[in-house]
Backbone as CSV, one residue per row, in Angstrom:
resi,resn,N_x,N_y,N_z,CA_x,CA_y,CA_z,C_x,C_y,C_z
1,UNK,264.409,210.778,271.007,264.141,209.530,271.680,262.749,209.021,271.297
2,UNK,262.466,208.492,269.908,261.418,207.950,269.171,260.966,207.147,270.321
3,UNK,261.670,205.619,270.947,260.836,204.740,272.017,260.836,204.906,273.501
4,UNK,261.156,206.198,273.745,261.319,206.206,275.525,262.806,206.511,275.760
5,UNK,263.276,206.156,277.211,264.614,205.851,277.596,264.270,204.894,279.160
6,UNK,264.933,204.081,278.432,265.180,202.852,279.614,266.599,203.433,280.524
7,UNK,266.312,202.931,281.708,267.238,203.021,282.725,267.316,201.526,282.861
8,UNK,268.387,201.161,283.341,268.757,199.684,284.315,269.191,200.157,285.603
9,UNK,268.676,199.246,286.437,268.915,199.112,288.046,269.598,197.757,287.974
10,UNK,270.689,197.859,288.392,271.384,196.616,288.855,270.615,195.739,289.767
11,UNK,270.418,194.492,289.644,269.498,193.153,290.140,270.522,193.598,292.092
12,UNK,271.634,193.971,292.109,272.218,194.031,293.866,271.203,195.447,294.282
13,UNK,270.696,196.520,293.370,270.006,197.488,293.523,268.639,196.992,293.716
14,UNK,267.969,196.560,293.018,266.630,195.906,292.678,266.188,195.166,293.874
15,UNK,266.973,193.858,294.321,266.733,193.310,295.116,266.824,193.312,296.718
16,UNK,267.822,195.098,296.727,267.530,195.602,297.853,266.414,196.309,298.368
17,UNK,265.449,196.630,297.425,264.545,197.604,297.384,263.246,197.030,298.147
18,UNK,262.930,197.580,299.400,262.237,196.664,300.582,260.788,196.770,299.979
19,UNK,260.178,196.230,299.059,259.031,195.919,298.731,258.594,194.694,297.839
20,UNK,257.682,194.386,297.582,257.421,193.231,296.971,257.580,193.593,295.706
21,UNK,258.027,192.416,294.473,258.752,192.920,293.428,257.662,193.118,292.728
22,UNK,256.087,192.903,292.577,255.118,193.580,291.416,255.084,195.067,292.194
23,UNK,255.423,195.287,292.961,255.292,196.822,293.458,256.583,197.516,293.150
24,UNK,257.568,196.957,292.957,258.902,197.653,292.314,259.194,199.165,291.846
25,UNK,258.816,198.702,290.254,258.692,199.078,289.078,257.598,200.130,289.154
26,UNK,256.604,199.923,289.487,255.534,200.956,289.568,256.145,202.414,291.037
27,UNK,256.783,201.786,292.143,257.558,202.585,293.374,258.335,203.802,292.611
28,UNK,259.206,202.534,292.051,260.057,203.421,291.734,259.754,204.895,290.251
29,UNK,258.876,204.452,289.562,258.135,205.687,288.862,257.701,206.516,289.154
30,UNK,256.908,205.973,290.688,256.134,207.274,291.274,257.470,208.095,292.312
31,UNK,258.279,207.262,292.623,259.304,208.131,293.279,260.232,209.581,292.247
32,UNK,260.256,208.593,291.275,261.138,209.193,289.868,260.465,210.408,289.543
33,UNK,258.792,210.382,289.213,258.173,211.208,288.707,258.189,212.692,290.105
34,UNK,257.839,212.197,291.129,257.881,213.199,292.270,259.319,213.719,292.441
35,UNK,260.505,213.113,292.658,261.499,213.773,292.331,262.220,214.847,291.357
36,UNK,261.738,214.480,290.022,261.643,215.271,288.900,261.376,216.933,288.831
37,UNK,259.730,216.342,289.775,258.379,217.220,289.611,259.323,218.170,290.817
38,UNK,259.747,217.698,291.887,260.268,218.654,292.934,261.380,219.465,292.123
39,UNK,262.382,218.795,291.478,263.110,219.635,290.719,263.058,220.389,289.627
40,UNK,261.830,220.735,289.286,261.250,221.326,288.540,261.765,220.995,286.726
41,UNK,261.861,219.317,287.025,262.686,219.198,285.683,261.282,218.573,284.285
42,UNK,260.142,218.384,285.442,258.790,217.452,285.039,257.769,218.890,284.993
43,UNK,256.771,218.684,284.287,255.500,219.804,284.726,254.683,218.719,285.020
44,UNK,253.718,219.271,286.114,253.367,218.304,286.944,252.041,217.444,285.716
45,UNK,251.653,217.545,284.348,250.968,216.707,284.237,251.943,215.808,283.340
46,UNK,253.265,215.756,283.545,254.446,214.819,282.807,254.557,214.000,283.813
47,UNK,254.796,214.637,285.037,255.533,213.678,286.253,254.117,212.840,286.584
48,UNK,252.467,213.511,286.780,251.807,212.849,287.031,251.625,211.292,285.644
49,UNK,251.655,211.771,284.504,251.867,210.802,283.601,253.026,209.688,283.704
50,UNK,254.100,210.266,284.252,255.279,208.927,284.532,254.952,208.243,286.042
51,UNK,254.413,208.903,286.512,253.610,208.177,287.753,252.566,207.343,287.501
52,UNK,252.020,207.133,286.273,250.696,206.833,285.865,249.564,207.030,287.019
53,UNK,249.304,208.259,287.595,248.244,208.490,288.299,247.426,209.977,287.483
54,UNK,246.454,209.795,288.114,244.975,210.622,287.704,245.812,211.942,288.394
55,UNK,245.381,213.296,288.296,245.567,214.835,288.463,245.852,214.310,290.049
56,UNK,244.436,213.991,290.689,243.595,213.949,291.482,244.844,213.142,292.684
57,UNK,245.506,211.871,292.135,246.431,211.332,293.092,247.595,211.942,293.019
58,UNK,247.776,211.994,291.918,249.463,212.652,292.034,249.573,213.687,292.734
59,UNK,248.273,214.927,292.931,248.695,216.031,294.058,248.462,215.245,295.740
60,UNK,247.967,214.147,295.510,247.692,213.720,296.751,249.081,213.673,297.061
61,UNK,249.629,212.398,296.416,251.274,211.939,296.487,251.913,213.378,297.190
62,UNK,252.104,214.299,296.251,252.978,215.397,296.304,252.663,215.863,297.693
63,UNK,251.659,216.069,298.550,251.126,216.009,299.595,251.335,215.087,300.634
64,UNK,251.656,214.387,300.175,251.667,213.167,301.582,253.839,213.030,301.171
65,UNK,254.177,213.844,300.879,255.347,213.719,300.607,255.906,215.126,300.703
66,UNK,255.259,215.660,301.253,255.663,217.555,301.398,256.078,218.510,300.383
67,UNK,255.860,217.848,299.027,256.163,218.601,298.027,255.257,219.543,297.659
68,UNK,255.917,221.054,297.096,254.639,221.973,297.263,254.527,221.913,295.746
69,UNK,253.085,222.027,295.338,252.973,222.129,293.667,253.201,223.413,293.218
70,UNK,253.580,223.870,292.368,253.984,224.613,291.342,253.565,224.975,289.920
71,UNK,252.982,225.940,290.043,251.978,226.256,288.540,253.061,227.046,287.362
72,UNK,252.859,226.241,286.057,253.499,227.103,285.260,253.134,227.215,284.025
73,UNK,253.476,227.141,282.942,252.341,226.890,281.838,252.237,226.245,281.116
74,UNK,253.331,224.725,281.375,252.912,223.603,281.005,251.261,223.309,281.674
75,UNK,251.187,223.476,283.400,249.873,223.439,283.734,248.354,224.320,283.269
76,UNK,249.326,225.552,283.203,248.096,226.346,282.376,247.395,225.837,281.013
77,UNK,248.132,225.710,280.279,247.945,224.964,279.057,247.226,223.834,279.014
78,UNK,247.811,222.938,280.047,246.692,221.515,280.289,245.314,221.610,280.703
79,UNK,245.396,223.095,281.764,243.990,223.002,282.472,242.981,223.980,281.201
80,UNK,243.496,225.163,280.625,242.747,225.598,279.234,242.022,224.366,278.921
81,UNK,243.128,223.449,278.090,242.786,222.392,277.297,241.277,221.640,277.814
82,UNK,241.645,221.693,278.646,240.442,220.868,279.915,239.340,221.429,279.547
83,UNK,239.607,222.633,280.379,238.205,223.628,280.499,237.204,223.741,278.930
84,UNK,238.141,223.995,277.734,237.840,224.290,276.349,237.394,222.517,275.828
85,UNK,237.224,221.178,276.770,237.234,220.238,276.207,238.102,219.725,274.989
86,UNK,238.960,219.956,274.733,239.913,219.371,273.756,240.626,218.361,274.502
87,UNK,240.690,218.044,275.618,241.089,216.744,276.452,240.129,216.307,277.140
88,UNK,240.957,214.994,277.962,240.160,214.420,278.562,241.242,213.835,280.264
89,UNK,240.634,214.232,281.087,241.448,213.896,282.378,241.385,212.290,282.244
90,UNK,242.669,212.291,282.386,243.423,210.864,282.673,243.185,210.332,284.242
C-alpha cells in the first residue's frame, strides 16, 4: 500500500456523527487510532501517529478513555531511538 488506505463513511454515516464537521475527520482518527492501539493491532507510536498527537497526548487520550498502555518493542525501539538521538519526538 505505496499511498495509504482510504476508508469511505457513507455521507447517512458522516452526517450522523454529533460533532461539527471540521472536527469529524480528525474524531474519528483519534477514535480509530485508540481502538487499534486497544486491540493491540497499532504499537502505540503508530496509533499515536494516526491520531496525529505528540507521545505526551496520546497517553493522555488512552487515559481519559481507560485504555491501559502496553509496552512492546515496537515501543522499545522508539524510546532507544530517542534516548540514542537518532529521532526526534513528534
Amino acid at each position: 500500500m505505496p499511498n495509504g488506505l482510504d476508508v469511505h463513511i457513507p455521507s447517512s454515516i458522516a452526517e450522523a456523527i454529533v460533532l461539527p464537521d471540521d472536527r469529524k475527520a480528525s474524531e474519528i482518527k483519534r477514535t480509530l487510532a485508540v481502538a487499534l492501539y486497544r486491540e493491540k493491532l497499532l504499537s502505540f507510536g503508530k496509533a499515536r501517529e494516526l491520531a496525529n498527537l505528540s507521545p505526551y497526548a496520546f497517553a493522555q487520550l488512552l487515559g481519559e478513555r481507560s485504555i491501559e498502555q502496553h509496552y512492546g518493542t515496537d515501543e522499545l525501539d522508539e524510546d532507544l531511538a530517542y534516548a540514542s538521538g537518532t529521532t526526534h519526538p513528534s
